[in-house]
C-alpha positions in Angstrom: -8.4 16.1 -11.3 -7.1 18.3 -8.4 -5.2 21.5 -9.5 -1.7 21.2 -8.3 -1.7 24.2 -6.0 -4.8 23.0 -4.4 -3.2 19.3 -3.7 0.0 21.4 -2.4 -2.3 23.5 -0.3 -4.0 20.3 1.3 -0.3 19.0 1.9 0.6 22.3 3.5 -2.7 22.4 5.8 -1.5 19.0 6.9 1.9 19.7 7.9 2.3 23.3 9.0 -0.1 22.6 12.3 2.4 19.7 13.1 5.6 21.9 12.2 4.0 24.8 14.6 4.1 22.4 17.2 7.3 21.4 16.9 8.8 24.4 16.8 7.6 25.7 20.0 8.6 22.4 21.8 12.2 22.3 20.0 12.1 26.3 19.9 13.4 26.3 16.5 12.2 28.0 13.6 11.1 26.8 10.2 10.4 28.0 6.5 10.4 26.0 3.1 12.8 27.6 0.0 11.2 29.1 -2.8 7.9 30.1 -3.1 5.3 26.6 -3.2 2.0 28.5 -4.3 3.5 29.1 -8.0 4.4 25.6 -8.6 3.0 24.7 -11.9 1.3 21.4 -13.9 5.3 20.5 -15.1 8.2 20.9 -12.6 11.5 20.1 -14.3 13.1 20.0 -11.3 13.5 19.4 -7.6 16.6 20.4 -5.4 16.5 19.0 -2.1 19.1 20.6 0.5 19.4 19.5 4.0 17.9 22.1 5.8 17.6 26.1 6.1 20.8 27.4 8.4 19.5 28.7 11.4 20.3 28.4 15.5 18.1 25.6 17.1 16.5 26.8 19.8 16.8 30.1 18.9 13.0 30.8 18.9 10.1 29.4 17.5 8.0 30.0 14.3 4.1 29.8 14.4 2.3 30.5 11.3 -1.3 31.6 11.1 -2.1 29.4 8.2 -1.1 26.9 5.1 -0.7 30.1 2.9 2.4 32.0 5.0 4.5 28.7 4.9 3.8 28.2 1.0 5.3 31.8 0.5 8.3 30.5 1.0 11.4 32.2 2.4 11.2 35.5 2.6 14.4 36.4 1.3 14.6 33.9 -1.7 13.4 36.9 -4.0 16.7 38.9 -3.0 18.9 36.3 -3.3 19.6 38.1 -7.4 20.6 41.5 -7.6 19.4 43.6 -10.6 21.9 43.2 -13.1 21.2 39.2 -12.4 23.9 38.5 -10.4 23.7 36.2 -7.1 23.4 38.4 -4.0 26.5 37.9 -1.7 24.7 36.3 1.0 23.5 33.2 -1.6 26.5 33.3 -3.2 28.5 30.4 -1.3 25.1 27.7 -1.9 23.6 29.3 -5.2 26.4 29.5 -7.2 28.0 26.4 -6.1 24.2 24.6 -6.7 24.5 26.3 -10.5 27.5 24.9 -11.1 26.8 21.7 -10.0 23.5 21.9 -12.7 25.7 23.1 -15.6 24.6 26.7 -15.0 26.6 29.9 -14.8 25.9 32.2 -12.0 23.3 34.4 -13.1 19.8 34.6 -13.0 18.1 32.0 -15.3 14.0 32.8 -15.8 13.5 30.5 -18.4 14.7 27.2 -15.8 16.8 26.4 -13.0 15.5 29.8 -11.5 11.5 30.1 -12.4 9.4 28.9 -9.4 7.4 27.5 -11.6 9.8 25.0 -12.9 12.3 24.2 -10.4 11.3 24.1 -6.5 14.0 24.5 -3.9 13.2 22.6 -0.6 15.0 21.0 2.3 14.6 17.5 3.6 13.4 19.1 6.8 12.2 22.8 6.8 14.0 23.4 10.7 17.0 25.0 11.3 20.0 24.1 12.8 23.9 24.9 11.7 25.2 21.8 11.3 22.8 19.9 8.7 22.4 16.7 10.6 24.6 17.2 12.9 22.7 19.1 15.0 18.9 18.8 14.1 16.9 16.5 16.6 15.7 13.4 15.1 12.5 14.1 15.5 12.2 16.9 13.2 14.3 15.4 10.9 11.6 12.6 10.5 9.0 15.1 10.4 10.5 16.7 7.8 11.2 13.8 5.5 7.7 12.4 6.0 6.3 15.6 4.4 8.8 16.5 1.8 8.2 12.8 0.5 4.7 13.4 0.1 5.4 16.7 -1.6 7.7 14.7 -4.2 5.0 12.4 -4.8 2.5 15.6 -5.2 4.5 17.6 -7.4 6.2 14.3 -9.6 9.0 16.2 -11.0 11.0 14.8 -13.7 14.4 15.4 -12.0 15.5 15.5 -8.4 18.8 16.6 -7.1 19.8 16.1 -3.2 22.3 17.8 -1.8 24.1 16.4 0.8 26.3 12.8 0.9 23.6 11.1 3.4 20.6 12.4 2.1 19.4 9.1 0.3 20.4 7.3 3.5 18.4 10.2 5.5 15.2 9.4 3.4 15.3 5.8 3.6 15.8 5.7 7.3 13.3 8.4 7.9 10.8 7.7 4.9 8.1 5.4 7.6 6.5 3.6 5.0 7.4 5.2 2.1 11.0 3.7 2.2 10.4 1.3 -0.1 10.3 3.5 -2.9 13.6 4.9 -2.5 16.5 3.0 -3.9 20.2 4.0 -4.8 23.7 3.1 -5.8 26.8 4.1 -6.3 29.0 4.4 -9.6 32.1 4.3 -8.8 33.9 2.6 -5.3 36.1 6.0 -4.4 33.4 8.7 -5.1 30.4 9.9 -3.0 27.9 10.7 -5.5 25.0 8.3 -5.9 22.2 8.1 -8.1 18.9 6.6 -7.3 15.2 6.3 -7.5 12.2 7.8 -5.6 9.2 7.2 -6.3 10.8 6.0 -9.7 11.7 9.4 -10.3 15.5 10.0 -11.4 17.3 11.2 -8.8 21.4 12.0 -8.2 22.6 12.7 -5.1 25.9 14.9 -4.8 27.8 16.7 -2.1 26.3 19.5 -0.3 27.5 23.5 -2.3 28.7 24.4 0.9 30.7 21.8 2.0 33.9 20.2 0.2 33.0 19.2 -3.7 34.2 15.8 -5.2 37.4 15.7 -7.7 37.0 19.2 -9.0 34.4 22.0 -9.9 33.7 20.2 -12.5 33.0 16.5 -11.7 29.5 16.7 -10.3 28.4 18.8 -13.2 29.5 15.9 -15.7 28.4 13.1 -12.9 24.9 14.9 -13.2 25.0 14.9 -17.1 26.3 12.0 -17.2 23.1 10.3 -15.4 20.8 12.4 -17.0 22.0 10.8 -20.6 22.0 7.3 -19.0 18.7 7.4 -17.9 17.4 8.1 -21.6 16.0 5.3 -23.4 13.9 6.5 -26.1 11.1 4.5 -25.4 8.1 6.0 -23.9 7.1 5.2 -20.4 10.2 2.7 -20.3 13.7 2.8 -17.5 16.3 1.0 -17.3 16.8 -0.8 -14.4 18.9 0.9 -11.5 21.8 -1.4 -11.9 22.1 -1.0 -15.9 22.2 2.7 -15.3 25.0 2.7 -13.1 26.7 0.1 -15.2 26.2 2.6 -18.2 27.6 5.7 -16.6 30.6 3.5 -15.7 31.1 2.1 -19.3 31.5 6.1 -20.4 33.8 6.8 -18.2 35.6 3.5 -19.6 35.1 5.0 -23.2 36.7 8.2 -21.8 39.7 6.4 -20.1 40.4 4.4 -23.6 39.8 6.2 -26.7 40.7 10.4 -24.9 44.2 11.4 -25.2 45.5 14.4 -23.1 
């Protein structure tokens, strides 16, 4: 069997000739999140952002070789000061992303911040400053072609998108590997959604940045809440899609009924 890193390493010797050229004909630059030559065997999770902020057309990025995109940003290793706390210039996405995964906002080795556990990534790895507002469809497709290859490479157990149209994004974008995305919605007046790719668990939830559903507090119990339903202590069984959403919704009933404030 092929060594994760060296399977990642193909991907990246795919892609990065393909993202060079794009970038000097959209003169935008491009990087990937954390760093994608630690990833181990068993990645708990996968948090999947939009894109990196940046001007388009700003300038273009050429890299030498597979190995300087796979290092990842080059700031990610700043974004904690020493005493663990988030740097100010992460602190608007990091600590809203920490929230939203039931985390306070310091440095967490043993999970949501090893490398080797959890990879940070963007649909597409261009810049622009409005998410996909302002990022040429083109690289956008570009992007999600590769970064679903990457989820099927790396198979984590978890994935979280952030951003209200990034199921849609995929599935539009995804060429033919569309037909293994699916998702819903729980409930009629909310944006969250919870889904499927590659049969992989997946929530999707409002971007950090942008304007959070309910309270600071919803999409951490939205996430919990689909992480539970998904359980079914059998091995290698899942409940259909529908009976997921159906479950989450029956809790909240539960909630509504038998909790009085």
């Amino acid at each position: 069997m092929v060594a994760m890193n060296d399977r990642i390493k193909s991907w990246a010797e795919k892609y990065v000739p393909k993202f060079n050229e794009f970038s000097k004909m959209y003169h935008t630059a491009y990087y990937t999140q954390s760093p994608l030559n630690v990833i181990g065997e068993d990645v708990e999770t996968m948090i999947i952002g939009i894109n990196p902020k940046g001007c388009p057309g700003g300038g273009e990025t050429v890299l030498g070789s597979a190995d300087d995109y796979l290092k990842g940003n080059s700031t990610w290793e700043k974004r904690f000061l020493d005493d663990g706390t988030i740097n100010p210039d992460w602190r608007k996405f990091l600590s809203g992303a920490h929230t939203f995964l039931g985390y306070d906002h310091f440095y967490h080795s043993e999970s949501i911040d090893n490398d080797q556990r959890t990879v940070w990534t963007n649909l597409t790895p261009f810049v622009s400053k409005k998410g996909n507002n302002d990022s040429p469809k083109e690289l956008m497709i570009e992007g999600v072609k590769s970064i679903l290859e990457l989820i099927d490479i790396i198979k984590p157990k978890y994935i979280v998108l952030l951003g209200i149209k990034a199921f849609e994004q995929l599935k539009s974008n995804g060429g033919e590997s569309d037909s293994f995305i699916e998702y819903t919605h729980v409930f009629s007046n909310r944006n969250a959604q919870i889904g499927r790719i590659f049969n992989i668990p997946t929530v999707c939830v409002a971007h950090p940045s942008g304007q959070w559903e309910v309270s600071n507090k919803f999409i951490s119990v939205f996430i919990f809440l689909h992480r539970m339903s998904e359980i079914t202590n059998k091995r290698n069984k899942m409940f259909s899609l529908s009976v997921v959403a159906d479950n989450m919704r029956k809790e909240m009933r539960l909630w509504q009924e038998r909790v009085i404030i």
